[in-house]
C-alpha positions in Angstrom: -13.9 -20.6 35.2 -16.3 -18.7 37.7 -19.5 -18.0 37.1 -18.8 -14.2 36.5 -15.6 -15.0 34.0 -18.4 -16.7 32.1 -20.8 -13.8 31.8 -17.9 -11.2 31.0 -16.8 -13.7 28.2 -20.5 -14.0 27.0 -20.7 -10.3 27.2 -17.1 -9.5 25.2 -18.8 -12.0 22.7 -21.9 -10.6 22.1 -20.0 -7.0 22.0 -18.0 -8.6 19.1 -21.0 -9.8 17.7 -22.8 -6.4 17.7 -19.5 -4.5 15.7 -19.4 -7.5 13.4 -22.7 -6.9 11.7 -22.4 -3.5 11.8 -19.0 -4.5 9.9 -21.1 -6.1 7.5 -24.2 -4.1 6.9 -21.2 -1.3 6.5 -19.9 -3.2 3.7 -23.2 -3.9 1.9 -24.4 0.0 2.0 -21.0 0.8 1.1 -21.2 -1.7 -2.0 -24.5 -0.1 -3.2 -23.9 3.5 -2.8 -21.0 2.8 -4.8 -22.6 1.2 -7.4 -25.3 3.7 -7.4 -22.6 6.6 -7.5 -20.7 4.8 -10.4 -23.5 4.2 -13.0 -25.1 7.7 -12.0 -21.7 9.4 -13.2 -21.1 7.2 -15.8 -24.5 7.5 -17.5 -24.3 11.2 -18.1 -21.0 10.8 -19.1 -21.9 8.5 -21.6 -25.2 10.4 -22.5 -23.3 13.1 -23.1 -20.8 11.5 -25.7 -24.2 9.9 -27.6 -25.5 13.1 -27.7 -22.6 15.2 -29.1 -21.4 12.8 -31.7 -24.5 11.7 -32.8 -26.3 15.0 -32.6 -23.2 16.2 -35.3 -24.0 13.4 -37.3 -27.3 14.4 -37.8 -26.8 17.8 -38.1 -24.2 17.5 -40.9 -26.5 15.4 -42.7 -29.5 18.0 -42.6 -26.7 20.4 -43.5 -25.9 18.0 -46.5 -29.3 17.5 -47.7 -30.1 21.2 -47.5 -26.2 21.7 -49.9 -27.5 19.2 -52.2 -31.2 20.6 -52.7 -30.2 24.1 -52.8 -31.4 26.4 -56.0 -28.6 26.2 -57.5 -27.5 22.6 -57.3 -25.0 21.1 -55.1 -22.5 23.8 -54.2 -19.6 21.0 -52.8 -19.4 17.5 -53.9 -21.0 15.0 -50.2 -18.1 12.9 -50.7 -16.1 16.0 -49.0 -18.3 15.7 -45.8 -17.9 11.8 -45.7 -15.1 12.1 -43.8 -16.8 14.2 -41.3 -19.8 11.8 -40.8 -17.1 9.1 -40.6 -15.7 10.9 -37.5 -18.5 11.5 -35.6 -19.9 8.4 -36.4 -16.8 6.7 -34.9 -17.3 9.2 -32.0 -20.9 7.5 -31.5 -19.1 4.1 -31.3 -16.3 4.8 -29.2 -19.3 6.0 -26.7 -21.3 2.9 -27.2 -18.4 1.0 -26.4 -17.5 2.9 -23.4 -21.1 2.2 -21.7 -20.1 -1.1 -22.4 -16.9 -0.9 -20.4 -18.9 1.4 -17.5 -21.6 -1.7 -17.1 -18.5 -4.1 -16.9 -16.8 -2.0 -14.5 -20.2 -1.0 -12.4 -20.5 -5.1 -12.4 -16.9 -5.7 -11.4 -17.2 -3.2 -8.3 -20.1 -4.9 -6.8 -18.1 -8.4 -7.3 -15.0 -6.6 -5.9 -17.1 -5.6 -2.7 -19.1 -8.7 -2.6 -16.0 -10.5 -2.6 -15.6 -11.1 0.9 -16.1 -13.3 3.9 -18.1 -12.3 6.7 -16.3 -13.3 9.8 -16.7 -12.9 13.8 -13.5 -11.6 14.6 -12.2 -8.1 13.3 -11.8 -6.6 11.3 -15.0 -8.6 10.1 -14.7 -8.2 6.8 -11.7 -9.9 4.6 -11.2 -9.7 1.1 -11.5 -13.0 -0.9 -8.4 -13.8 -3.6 -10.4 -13.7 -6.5 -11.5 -9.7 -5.8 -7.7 -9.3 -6.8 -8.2 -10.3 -10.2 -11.4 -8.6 -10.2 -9.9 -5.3 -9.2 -7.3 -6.2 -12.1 -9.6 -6.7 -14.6 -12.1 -3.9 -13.7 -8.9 -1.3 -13.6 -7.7 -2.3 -17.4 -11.4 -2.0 -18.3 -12.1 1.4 -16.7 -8.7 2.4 -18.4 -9.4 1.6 -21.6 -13.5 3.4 -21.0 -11.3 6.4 -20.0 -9.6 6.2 -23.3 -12.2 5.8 -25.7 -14.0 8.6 -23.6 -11.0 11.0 -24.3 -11.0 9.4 -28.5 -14.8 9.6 -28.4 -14.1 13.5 -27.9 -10.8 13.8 -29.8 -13.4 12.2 -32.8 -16.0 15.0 -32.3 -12.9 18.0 -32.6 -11.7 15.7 -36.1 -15.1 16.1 -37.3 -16.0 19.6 -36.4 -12.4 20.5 -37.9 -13.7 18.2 -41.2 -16.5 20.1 -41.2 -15.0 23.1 -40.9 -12.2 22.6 -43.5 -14.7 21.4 -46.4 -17.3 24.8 -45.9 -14.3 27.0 -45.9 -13.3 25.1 -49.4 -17.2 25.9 -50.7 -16.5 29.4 -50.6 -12.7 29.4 -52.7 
């Protein structure tokens, strides 16, 4: 090999070089935007399904209190409205549970990202056998979040309807 088929391999490896760690600092900002996308979204998300269900709950027991020490007695028996605080209380847990699911799945992204070799040859970046049961897992987790998102609010709609049901029962 000449002297100048030397430096032109040198040079084509150093070029590969350069666009293998861009390959790879790629992947790492990639693997934390996502991250910081996913538990941004899923934290108002969840805020949000705290907040409604538990916010009824507390609500409908101020309402109860204020039924119950009224002038003239109780005007409906609290055992009607137990079913109400039973649904949004099982809202509130559905949503606790489902911030439990987003921190798995927020966990299992980075593992899914961070599951890779770093090699010098393109494309760079290869995905390691285990991220396939990580994306596995981390998709029936997120499914099952999704659910308990959609019950969480299903929960609330029970419990306003409760709610509704048993004042429109004060008045007959």
């Amino acid at each position: 090999m000449t002297d100048s088929n030397k430096g032109f391999t040198q040079d084509l490896q150093e070029l590969n070089r350069q666009h293998a760690l861009r390959a790879f600092d790629q992947n790492r900002r990639a693997a934390e935007s996502a991250r910081n996308a996913a538990i941004d979204s899923a934290n108002i998300v969840i805020r949000s399904l705290i907040l409604v269900n538990g916010g009824a709950v507390i609500a409908l027991l101020t309402f109860a209190g204020t039924i119950e020490n009224g002038p003239t007695g109780p005007a409906i028996e609290l055992g009607q409205l137990a079913n109400s605080i039973r649904y949004f209380a099982f809202g509130v847990g559905s949503a606790v549970i489902v911030a439990a699911c987003a921190y798995l799945v927020n966990m299992w992204d980075e593992e899914i990202i961070s599951s890779v070799e770093h090699v010098w040859e393109h494309p760079y970046v290869r995905a390691k056998s285990i991220a396939k049961v990580f994306t596995y897992v981390r998709v029936v987790v997120h499914h099952f979040a999704i659910a308990l998102s959609v019950t969480s609010i299903l929960l609330f709609f029970l419990g306003i309807f409760s709610v509704t049901n048993t004042i429109t029962s004060m008045n007959s």
